[in-house]
GUFI-525070 format. One record per residue (C-alpha): residue in three letters; x, y, z. Coordinates in Angstrom, 2 decimals. Layout:
N
{ALA, {X, Y, Z}};
...
% end
This chain:
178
{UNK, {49.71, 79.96, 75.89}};
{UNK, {52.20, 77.18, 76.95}};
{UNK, {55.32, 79.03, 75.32}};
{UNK, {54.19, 82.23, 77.82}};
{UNK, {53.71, 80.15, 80.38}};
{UNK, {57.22, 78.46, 79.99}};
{UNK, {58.78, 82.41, 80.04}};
{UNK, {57.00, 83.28, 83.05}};
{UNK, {58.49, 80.16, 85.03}};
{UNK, {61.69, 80.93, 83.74}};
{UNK, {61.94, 84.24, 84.53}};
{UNK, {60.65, 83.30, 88.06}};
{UNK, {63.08, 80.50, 88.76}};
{UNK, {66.03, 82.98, 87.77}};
{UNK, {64.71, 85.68, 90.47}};
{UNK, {64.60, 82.90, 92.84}};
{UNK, {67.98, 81.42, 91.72}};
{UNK, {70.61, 83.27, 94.40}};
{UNK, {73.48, 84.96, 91.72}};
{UNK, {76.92, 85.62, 91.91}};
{UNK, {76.35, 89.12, 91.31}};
{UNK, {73.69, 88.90, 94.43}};
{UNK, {76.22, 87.37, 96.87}};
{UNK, {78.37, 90.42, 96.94}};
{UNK, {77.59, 93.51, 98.18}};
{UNK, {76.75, 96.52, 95.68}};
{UNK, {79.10, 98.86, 94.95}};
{UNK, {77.83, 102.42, 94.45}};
{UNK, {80.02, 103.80, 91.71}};
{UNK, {79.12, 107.61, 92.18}};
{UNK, {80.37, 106.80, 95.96}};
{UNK, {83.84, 105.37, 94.86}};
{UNK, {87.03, 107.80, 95.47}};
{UNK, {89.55, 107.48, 92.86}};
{UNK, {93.33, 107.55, 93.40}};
{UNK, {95.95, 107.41, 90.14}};
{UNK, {99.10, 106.15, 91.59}};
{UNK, {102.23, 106.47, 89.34}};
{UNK, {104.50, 103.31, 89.75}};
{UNK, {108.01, 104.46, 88.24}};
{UNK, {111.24, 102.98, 88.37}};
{UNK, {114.34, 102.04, 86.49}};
{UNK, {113.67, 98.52, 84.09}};
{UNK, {113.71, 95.41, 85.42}};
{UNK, {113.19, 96.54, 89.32}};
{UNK, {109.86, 94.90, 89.54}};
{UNK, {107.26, 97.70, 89.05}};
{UNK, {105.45, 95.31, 86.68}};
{UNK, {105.24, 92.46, 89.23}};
{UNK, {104.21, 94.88, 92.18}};
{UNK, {101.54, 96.02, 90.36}};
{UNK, {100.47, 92.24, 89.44}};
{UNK, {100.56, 91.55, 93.21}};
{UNK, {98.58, 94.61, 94.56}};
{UNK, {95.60, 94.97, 91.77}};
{UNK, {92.67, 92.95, 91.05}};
{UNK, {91.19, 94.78, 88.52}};
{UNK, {93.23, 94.39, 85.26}};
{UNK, {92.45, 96.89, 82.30}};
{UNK, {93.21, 95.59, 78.53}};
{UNK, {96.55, 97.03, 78.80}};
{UNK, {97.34, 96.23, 82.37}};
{UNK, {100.84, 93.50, 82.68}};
{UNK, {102.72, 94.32, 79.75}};
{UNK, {99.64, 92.38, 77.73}};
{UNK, {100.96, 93.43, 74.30}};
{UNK, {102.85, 90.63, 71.95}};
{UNK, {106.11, 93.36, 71.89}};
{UNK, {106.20, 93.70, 75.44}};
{UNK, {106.17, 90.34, 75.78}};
{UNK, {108.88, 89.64, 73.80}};
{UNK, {110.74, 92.09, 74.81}};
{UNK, {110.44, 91.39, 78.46}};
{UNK, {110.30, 95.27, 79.31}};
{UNK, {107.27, 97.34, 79.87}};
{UNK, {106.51, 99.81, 76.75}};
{UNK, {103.28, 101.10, 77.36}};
{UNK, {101.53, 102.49, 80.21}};
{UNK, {99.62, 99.72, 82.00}};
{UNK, {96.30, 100.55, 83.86}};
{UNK, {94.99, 98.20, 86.82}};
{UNK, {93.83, 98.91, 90.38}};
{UNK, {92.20, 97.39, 93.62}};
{UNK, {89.07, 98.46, 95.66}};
{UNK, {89.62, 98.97, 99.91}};
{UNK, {87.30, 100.37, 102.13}};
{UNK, {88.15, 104.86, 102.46}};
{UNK, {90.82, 104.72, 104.79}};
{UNK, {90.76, 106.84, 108.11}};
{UNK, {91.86, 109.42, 108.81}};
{UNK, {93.70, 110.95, 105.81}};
{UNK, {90.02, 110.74, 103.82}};
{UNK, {88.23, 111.35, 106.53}};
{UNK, {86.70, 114.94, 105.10}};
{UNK, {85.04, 112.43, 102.05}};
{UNK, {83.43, 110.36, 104.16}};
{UNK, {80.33, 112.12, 103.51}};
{UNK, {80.70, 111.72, 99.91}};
{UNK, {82.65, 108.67, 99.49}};
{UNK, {82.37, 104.71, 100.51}};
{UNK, {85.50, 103.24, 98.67}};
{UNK, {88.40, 104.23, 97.37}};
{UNK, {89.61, 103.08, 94.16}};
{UNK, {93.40, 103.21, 92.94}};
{UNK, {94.35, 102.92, 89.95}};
{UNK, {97.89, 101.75, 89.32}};
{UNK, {99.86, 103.32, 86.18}};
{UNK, {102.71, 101.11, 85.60}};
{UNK, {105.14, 103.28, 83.90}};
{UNK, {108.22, 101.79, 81.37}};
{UNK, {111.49, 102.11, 83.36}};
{UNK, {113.51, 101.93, 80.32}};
{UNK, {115.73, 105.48, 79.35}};
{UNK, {114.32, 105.36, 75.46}};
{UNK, {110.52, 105.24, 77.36}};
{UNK, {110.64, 108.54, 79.43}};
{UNK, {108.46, 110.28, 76.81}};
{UNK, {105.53, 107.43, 77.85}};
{UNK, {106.09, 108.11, 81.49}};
{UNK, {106.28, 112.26, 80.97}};
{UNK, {102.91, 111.86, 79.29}};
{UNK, {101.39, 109.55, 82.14}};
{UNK, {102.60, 111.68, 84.73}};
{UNK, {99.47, 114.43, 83.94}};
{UNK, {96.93, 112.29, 85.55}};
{UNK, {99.74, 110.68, 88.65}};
{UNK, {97.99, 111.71, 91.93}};
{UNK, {101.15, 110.46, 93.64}};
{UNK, {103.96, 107.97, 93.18}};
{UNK, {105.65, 104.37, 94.14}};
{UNK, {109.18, 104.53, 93.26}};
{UNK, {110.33, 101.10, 93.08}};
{UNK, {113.62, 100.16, 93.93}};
{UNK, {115.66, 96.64, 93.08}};
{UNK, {117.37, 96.41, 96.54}};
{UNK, {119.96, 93.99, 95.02}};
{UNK, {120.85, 97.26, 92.63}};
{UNK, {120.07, 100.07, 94.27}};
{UNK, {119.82, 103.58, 92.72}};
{UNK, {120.18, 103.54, 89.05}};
{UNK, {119.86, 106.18, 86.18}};
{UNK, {116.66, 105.81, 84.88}};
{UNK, {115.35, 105.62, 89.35}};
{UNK, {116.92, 108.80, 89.22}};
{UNK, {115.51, 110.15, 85.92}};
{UNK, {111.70, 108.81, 87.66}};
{UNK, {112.71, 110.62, 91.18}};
{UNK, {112.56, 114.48, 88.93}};
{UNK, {109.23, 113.17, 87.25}};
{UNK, {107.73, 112.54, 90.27}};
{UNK, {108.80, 115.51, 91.88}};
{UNK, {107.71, 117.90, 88.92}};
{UNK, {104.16, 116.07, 89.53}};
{UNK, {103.42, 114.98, 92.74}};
{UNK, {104.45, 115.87, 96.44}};
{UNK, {103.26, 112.29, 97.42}};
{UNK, {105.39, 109.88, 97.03}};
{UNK, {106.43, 106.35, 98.14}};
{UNK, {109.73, 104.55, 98.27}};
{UNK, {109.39, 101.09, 97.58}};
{UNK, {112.40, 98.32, 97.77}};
{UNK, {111.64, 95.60, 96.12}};
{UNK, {113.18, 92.01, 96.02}};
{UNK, {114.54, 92.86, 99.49}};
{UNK, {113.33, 88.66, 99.74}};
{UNK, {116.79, 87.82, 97.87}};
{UNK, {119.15, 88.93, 101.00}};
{UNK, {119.38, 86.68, 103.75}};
{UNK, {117.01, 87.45, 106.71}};
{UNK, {119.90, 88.18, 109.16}};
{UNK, {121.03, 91.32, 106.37}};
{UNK, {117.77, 92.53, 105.30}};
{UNK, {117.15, 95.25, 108.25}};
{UNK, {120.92, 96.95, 107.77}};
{UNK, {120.94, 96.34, 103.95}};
{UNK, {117.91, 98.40, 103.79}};
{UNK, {119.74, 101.15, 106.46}};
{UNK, {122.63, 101.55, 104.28}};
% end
């Protein structure tokens, strides 16, 4: 009838019309190495922002999305987000065979003292850690309270110094010595 042959056309012209979805490439999921990186560091050193910056997948709690957060201006939650990059050589070169991508999820961890019970509980599924750093600030408590986390979970980790952009480019190298 004319209604079926209306549905048929349809159905052709979509698997004719090129997609979004069809313009990428297909990601096998079962072929996707996952990562669960820890980003800790005292409040207000910019964990939040790094993770912004790096991820491009953003889970429902990812960027301090809740109303107290928000009005608060401090992380209380853990926040869940990550980015997709081809398995790097050669560290994963023995799951090549297994794996295409690797996945890494970014926990962005409260830095505030009254929060270390959130991080504690996070830190069971850290792989390794970021320890973010202000560099206008330096070592604080609560960098120092994440530094024994992440060495009570993880051997891996990562210093990071962050808003090393607010020193003048002539200091940046020897501020970042001393």
């Amino acid at each position: 009838t004319n209604q079926q042959q209306q549905q048929q056309q349809q159905q052709q012209r979509q698997q004719q019309a090129p997609s979004a979805s069809n313009n990428k490439p297909q990601i096998d999921p079962t072929r996707i190495l996952n990562i669960n990186i820890g980003v800790l560091g005292h409040v207000d050193s910019g964990k939040t922002s790094l993770v912004k910056t790096l991820s491009t997948l953003l889970s429902t709690a990812a960027l301090d999305k809740s109303s107290q957060s928000r009005q608060r201006g401090i992380t209380l939650d853990l926040g869940f987000s990550a980015f997709l990059i081809p398995l790097p050589s050669p560290h994963f070169t023995p799951y090549s065979t297994l794996y295409d991508s690797l996945q890494v999820t970014l926990v962005d961890c409260p830095g505030h003292a009254s929060l270390i019970r959130t991080i504690i509980g996070g830190a069971q599924i850290i792989d390794m850690v970021l320890l973010v750093i202000d560099a206008t600030k330096g070592i604080q408590t609560q960098t120092a309270e994440c530094l024994v986390i992440a060495e009570m979970t993880t051997r891996d980790l990562i210093v990071v110094m962050n808003k090393i952009d607010l020193f003048p480019v002539a200091e940046r190298e020897a501020r970042t010595r001393a």
